[in-house]
N, C-alpha and C positions, 0 to 999 in steps of 0.2 A: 504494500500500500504506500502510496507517496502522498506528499502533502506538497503544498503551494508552494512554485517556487524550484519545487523538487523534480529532477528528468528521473522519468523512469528508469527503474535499475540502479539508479545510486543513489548509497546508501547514504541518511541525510546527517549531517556534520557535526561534531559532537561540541555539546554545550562550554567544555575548556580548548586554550590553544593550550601549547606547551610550554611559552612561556610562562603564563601562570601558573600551571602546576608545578614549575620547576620555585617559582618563588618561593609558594605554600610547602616545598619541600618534597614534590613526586616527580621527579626525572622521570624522562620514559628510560625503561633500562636499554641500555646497550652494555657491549662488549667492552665498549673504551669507559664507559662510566662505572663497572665492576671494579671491584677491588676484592682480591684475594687476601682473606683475613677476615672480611665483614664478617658480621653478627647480625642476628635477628633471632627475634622475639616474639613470640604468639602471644592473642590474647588469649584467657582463659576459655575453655570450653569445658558445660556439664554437658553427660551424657545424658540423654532421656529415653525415656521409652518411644518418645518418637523420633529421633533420630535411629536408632537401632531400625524401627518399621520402614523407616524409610530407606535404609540401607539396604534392608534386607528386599523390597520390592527393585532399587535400582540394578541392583545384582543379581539380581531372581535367586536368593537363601535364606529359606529359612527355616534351617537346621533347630532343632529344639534347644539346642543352646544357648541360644542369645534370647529364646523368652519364656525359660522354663527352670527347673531346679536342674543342675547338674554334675559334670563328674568336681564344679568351683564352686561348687554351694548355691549361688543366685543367678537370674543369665548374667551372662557377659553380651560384649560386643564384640561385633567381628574384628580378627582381626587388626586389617587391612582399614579398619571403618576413618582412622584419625591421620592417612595418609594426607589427605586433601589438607591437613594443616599443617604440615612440614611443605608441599608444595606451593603454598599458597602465602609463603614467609617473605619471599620478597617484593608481597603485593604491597607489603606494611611499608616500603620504602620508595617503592617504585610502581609507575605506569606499564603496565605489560601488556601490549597488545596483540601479541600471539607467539607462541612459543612449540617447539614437539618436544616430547617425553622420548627421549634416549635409553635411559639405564636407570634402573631401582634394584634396588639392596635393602631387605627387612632383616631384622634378627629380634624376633617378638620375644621378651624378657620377662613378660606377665603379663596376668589376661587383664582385661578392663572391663570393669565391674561395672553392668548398670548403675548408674548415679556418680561415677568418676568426675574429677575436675580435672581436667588437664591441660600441659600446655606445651607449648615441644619450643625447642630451642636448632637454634641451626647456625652453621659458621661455613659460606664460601671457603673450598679449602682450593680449589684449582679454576682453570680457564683457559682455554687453547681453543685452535684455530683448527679445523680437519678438513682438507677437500674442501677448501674457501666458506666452511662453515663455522660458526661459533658456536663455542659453549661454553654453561658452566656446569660446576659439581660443587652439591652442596651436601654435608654433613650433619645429621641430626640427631637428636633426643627428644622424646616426646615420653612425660614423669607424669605422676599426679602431683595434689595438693600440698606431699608430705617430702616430694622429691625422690619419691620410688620410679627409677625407669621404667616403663612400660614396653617400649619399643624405641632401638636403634635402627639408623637407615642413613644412606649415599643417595644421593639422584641426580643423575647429568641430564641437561634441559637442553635443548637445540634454541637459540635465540634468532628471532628471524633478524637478518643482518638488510633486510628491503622489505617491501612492502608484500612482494607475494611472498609465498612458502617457499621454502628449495626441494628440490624433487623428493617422492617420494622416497621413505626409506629412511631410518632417524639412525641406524647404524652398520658401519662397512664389513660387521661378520656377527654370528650368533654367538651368543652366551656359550662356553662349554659346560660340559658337566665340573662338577668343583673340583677344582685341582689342591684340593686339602685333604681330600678321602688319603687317609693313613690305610694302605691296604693288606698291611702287615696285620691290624687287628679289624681282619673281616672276619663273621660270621656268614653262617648260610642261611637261616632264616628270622627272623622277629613277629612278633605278635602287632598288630595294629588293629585302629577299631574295625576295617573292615575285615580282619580275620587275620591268616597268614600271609606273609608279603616274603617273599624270595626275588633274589635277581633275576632279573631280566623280566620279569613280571608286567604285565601293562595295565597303567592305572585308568578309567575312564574309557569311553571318553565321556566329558562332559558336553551338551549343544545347548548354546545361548543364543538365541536372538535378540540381539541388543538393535533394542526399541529406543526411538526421540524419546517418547516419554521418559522410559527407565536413565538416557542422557542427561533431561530436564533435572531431574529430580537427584541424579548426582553433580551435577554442575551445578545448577544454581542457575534460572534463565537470565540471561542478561544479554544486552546490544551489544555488539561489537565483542562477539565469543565465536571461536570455529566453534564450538561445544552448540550453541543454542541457535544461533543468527545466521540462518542462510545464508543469508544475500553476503554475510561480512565473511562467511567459510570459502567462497565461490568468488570473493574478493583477493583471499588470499591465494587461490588456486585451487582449492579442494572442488571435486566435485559435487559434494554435499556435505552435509554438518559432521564432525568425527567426535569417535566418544574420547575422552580421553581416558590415557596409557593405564592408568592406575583400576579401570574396571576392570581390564583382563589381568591384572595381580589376584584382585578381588575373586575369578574365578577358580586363579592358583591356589587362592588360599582356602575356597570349600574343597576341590578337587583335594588336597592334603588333608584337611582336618576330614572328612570325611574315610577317608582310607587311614592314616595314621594316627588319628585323634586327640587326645589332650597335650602331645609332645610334639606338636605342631602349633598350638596356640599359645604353651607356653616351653619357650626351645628351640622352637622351629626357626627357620634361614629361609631366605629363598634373594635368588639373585637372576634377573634380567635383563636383557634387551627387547626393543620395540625395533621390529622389521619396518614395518610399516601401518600408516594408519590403518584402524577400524571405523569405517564408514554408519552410520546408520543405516539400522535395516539390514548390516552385515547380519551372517550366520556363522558362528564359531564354533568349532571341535577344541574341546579343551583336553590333555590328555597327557600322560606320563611313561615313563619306563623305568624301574627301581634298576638304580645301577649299580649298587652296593649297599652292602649293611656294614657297619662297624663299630665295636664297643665303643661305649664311653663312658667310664664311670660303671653303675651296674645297669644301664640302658644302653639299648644299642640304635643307632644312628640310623634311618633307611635315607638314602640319598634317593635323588630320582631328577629325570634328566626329565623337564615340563617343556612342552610347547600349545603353541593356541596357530590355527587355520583355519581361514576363511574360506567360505562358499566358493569361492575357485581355485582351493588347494592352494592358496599363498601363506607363507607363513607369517602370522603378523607378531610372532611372540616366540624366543626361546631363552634358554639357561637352565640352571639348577634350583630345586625345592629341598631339604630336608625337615626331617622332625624323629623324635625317640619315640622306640617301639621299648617293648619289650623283649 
């Protein structure tokens, strides 16, 4: 729809210029405006019971964990549910008008209790230039109230360096499987919720059709988002709106807790790359192959090599997942 004034097909011009936002203190970010070393600061977030429902529809999970009595006493939250506030840290500082998801790294340290406060901390540790692309890599903690870590995590962001996108594809190789598997202390099988898990075993698959809606309601609808706003997706290049990176985590992380169980939500690792965008309206195979098991402690490790494909057999997602079995 256009208003007065307005040619069709473009999109109408946002209420700040840049110099003013840069007065008030929001640069739009760039590469040259980064600085290796920054800090950022979330606000607090409580959990609720409606955040959790709404998680759980954007993702299409809802495991009886997150709203029933279980193996943590009360539900928890997903996950994966408080990434979007480690991403969304150098919103507090800067104008970001569009960005790709590269690489994410979890290492869940404790579950998040319905009712949680939390609040994550992050510090720019790197930033380079790849195939005349930029980026950065940022470093985080996300605690509660009392300053119990909940979850660690890395994530390299593609910065768009113009106004369109740079081609598809946000990284020049896939994730391998973890190159830490100590293979000297392998075993051959482990206990997991979904039963016995042996190598070479295939976990899933999982199929998601990720829906605008289920996009909306993890994004956040807003103007000027490849996430929600056509016209500004298709501005940037895309051919329509894309979900972002962090909902196919989201299906990493039912695909594990559902086969390995509570040693995936609290213990669990998972380390990725993003091939390429998922489009709405895509269709995804979410799906695993356990590559090893190995002690640790008196649990034992199931590693597993995760990927996510899309409706024309593209891979849009690979690397490694673990979590403790028994």
């Amino acid at each position: 729809m256009t208003t007065a004034g307005e040619a069709p097909g473009q999109h109408p011009p946002s209420g700040f210029d840049e110099a003013t936002l840069e007065a008030a203190g929001f640069p739009t970010i760039s590469y040259q405006a980064l600085r290796v070393g920054e800090e950022f600061v979330s606000d607090e977030r409580h959990i609720r019971p409606s955040d959790v429902e709404a998680y759980a529809f954007a993702v299409a999970d809802h495991d009886p964990w997150f709203f029933a009595q279980g193996p943590f006493g009360g539900p928890i939250a997903h996950p994966t549910l408080l990434a979007n506030q480690a991403l969304f840290l150098r919103h507090s500082r800067y104008v970001v008008p569009a960005g790709l998801h590269a690489r994410m790294s979890f290492e869940f340290v404790d579950s998040i209790a319905l009712g949680t406060r939390a609040r994550t901390r992050g510090r720019v540790v790197d930033k380079y230039v790849r195939r005349d692309k930029p980026y950065m890599v940022t470093e985080f903690v996300t605690s509660d109230d009392t300053g119990r870590p909940l979850v660690r995590g890395r994530f390299t962001q593609m910065l768009f360096a113009s106004e369109a996108a740079p081609t598809a594809g946000t990284a020049s190789r896939p994730a391998r499987a973890d190159p830490t598997v100590d293979r000297s202390a392998s075993v051959d099988r482990a206990a997991g919720r979904s039963g016995v898990l042996e190598p070479g075993q295939c976990l899933g698959p999982l199929r998601r059709v990720v829906t605008q809606r289920q996009i909306d309601v993890y994004s956040g609808v807003r103007p000027r988002s490849i996430h929600t706003d056509e016209e500004w997706a298709r501005a940037k290049g895309f051919r329509t709106t894309l979900a972002q990176g962090m909902m196919s985590t989201a299906y990493v992380s039912e695909l594990m807790t559902r086969s390995v169980g509570e040693g995936f939500v609290v213990g669990g690792r998972m380390d990725v790359r993003f091939l390429r965008p998922v489009l709405a309206e895509d269709v995804l195979a979410v799906e695993g192959e356990v590559t090893a098991l190995t002690r640790e402690g008196d649990r034992t490790r199931i590693h597993v090599e995760v990927t996510c494909q899309n409706q024309a057999g593209q891979r849009t997602l690979a690397g490694s997942a673990s979590g403790l079995g028994r």
